[in-house]
N, C-alpha and C positions, 0 to 999 in steps of 0.2 A: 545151106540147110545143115551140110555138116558142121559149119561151126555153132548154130544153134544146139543142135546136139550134144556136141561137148560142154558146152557153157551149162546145160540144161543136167549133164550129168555130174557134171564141178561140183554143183550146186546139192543134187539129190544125193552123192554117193560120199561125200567129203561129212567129217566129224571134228568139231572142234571144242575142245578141251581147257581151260586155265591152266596154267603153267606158271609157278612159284618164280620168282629169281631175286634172289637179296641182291641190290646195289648198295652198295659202300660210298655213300657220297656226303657229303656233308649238306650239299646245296638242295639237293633232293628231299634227305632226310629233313632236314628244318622244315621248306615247302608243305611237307605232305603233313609235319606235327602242325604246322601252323595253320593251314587248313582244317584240319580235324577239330581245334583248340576252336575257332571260328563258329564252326558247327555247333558243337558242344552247349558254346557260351549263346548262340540263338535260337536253340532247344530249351535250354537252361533259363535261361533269363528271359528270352520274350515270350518261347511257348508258354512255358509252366507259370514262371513267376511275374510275368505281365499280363499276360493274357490268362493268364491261372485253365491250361490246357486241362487239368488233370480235374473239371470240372462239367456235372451236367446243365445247363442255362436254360431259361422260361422267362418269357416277357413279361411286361406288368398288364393285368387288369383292371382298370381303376374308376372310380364315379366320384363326382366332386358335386357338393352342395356350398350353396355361399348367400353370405347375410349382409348385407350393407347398412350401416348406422350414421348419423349424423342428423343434426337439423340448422337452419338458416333462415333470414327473415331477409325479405325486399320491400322497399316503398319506392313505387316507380308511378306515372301518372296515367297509364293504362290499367293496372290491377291495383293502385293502391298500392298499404302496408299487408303483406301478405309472407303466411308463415310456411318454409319447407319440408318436410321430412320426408321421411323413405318414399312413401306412396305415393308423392310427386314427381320424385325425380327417378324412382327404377322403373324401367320404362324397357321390355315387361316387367310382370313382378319376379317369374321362372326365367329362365333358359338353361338348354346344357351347354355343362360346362363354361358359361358365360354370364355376362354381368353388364349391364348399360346404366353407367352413371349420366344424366342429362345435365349437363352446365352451362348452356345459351339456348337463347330460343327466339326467333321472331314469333311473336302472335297477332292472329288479325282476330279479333271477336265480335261477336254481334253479328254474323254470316248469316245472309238467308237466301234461299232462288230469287233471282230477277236479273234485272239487265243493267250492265254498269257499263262505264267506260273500260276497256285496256290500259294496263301499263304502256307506258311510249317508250316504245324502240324502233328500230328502222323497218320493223313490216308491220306495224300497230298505229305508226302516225300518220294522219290522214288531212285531206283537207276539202273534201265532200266525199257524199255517200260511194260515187262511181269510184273512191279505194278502195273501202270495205267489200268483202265478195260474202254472200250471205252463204249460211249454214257450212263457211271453212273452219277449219281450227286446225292452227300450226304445231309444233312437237311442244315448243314452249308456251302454247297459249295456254289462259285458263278458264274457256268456255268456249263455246261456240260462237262464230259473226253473227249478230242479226242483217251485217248490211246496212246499218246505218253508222254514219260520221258527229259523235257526239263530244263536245268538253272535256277534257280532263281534266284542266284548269284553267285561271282565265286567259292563257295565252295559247296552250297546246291543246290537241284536238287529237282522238284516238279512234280509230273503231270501237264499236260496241260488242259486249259479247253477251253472253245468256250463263247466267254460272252464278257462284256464291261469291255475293255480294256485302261488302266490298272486295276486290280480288287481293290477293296478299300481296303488298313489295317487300321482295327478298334482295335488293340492289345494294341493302347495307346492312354485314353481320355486327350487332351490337359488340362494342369493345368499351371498357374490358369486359371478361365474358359475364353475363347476370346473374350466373350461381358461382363465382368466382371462391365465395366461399368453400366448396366440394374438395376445395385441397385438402381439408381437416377431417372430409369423411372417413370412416374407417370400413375396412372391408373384410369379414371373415370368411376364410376360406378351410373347408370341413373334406379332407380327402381321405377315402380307404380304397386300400391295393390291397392285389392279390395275386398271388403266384401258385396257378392252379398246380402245376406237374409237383409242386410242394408241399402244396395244400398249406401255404404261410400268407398269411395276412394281417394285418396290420392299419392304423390310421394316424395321418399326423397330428391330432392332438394327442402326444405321447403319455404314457402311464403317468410321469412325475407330474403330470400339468394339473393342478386343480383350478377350482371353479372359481377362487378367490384369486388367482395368479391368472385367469383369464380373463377376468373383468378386469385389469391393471393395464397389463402387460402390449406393450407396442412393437411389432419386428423390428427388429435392429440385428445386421449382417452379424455384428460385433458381441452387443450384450446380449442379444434374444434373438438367436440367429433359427428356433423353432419355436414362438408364437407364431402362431397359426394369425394371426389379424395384422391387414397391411393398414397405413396407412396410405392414399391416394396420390395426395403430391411424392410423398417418398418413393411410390413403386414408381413414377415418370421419373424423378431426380435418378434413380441409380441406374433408368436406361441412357444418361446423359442430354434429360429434355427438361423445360421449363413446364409447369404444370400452367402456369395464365395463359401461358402462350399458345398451348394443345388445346385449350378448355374454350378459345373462343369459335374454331372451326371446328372440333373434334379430331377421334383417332383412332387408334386400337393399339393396345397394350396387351404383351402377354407374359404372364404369370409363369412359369418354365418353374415345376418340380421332379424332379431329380430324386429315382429312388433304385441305385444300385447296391444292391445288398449280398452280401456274403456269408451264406448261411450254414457255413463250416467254425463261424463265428456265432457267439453269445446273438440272440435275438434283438438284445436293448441297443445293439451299435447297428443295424439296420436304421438309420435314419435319413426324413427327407432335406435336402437340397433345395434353396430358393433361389433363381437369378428373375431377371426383368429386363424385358427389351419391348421395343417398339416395333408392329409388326408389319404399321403404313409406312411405304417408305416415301417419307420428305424431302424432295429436290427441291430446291430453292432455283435452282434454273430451270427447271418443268414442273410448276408451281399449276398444274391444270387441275382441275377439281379438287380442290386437296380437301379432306379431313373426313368426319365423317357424320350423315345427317339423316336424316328421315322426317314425316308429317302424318300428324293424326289428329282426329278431333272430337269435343267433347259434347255431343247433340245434348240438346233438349228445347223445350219450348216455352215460349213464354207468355203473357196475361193473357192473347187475343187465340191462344193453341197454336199458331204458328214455328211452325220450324226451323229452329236455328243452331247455329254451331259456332265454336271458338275452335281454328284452325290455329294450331302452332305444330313451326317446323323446328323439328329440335336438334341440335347440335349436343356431342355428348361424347364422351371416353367408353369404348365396349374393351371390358377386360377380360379375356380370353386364359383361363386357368389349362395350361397343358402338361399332361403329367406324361413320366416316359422313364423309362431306366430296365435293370433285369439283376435277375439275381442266381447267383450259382451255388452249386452243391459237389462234393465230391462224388466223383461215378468210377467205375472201373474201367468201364467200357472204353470214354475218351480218353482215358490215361494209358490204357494200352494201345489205340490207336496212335495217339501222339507219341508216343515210346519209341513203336514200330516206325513209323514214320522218319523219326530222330533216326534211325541207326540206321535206316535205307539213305537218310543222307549223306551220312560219313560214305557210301560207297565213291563220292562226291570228289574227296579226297584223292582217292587213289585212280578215278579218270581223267583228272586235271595233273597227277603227275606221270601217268603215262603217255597225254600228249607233249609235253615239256621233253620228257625223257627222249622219247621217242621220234620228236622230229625236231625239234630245239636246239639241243647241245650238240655238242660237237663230235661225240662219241656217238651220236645216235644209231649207227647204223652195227658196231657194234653190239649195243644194248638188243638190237631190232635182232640180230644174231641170236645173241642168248636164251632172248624171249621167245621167238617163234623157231620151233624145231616142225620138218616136214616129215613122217612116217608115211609108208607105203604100207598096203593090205600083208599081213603077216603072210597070208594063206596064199596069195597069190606069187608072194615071193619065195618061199619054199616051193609051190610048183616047178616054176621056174628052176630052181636047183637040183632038181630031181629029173628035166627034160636034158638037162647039160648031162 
């Protein structure tokens, strides 16, 4: 208990003080400049002038609008000579911030209610009725069983199902892809940002751009590294992909604008950044569902009123525009915090060379000498002199 005591009044009744003491040393001296110099130089050049510390920041706000142009003509022996343009292949005609170019497609047409054979796979092929189980339907079927064992062709035999007739076979994606053309499409893409805490905003079709230079003008990283309009095969080539080869399963592509801006700077050098990457990623050794695809279809009816539809599933490139960046201003505020900051580091210096000093060298105990002086209570030692 009594040593508690004493430790307990160590602790409440003791004062401690900084205490000066120049050492003379050469090895110390260099150490503690060369630290300091260290500090300085990561204040200096990463705070301030990399990371531009002496700066207030605001994210970007942004909405992007985009137009896709191009047309293409097919002669195949299911639709004939038939002509492309936008309205067929953007598919929707909106999305935000996105875009679905459609470049393959299986189509089944002529679709109406009744009862067909299945496609034959290993839970479809049959060889009387007691296979088929009435009113089932599998994850991959496309209708329901009636429960009967009917033809599929003259040799194989399927269950029957109840659905639109005839059912689609998707067992083989058309190669090369059927809008293979869609490389030549062009894609305009219409972005304004805004940097609320600045109230600065902006759009990339920049002031210089006229109407005449927009109708021309194709992105190129090099010569027109801000036309606003990609071309389609180019924005896949400079993710390091073949556009035939994306275009017959599909994919998604994204668009990556880049607008970090410096607004301690002229406003006209605020400008956006283009890159392009792929954003499915493609293993060639776990090649399972790859690309990307959907199905929809075109109702109407025909001479008897009856109900019919042309189902196609369409394979397509969705180009995904993602804008992202920030922009800074001069403030006071974080210039004096960062300042502050800076110079509470240097104290940095001089506690790495007081453990060096201190318990390191060879003199240390010495040095530990010099440093730490022990005073007693003034008043209690004059007591003391005056009881003698």
């Amino acid at each position: 208990m009594a040593g508690c005591c004493a430790v307990l009044a160590a602790f409440l009744f003791v004062y401690d003080t900084p205490r000066i003491v120049l050492i003379r040393s050469r090895k110390v001296g260099l150490m503690n400049r060369a630290v300091q110099l260290l500090i300085l130089a990561y204040v200096i050049g990463w705070v301030f002038v990399w990371e531009k510390g002496y700066q207030e920041t605001d994210s970007v706000v942004s909405s992007v609008t985009t137009k896709a142009k191009g047309v293409t003509v097919t002669n195949t022996s299911t639709l004939g000579f038939r002509v492309w343009d936008v309205a067929d292949y953007v598919i929707p005609a909106q999305e935000e911030n996105s875009l679905f170019i459609m470049t393959n497609m299986i189509i089944t047409v002529n679709q109406t209610q009744g009862s067909c054979p299945e496609l034959p796979d290993k839970t479809t092929v049959c060889k009387s009725d007691a296979n088929c189980v009435a009113g089932s339907s599998g994850t991959h079927s496309n209708g329901i069983a009636t429960g009967r064992c009917v033809l599929f062709n003259g040799t194989v035999k399927t269950c029957e199902v109840a659905a639109w007739c005839p059912v689609e076979d998707n067992t083989h994606v058309p190669e090369p892809a059927f809008l293979k053309a869609a490389e030549n499409f062009t894609l305009l893409v219409k972005n304004n940002i805004w940097y609320p805490k600045f109230n600065f905003s902006k759009r990339n079709i920049l002031p210089n751009i006229t109407t005449t230079y927009l109708k021309s003008c194709t992105y190129d990283a090099v010569t027109d590294p801000f036309c606003p309009i990609f071309r389609l095969g180019k924005i896949v080539e400079s993710a390091g992909h073949s556009f035939q080869d994306m275009a017959i399963e599909g994919g998604i592509m994204g668009i990556q604008i880049n607008w970090d801006c410096n607004l301690d700077r002229t406003s006209s050098l605020c400008l956006p950044r283009y890159s392009f990457r792929r954003l499915d990623t493609r293993d060639v050794d776990h090649n399972v569902s790859p690309g990307y695809n959907f199905r929809f279809a075109k109702y109407y009816s025909d001479l008897t009123g009856a109900e019919r539809r042309t189902l196609i599933k369409a394979y397509g490139i969705r180009f995904d525009i993602i804008v992202f960046g920030k922009a800074g201003k001069f403030d006071i505020i974080p210039t004096m915090i960062n300042v502050g900051s800076g110079l509470a580091l240097l104290g940095v210096a001089t506690v790495l060379c007081d453990v060096i000093v201190f318990y390191c060298m060879k003199k240390r105990y010495y040095y530990r000498e010099k440093k730490y002086k022990y005073v007693e209570d003034y008043e209690q030692g004059l007591g003391g002199k005056m009881d003698q």
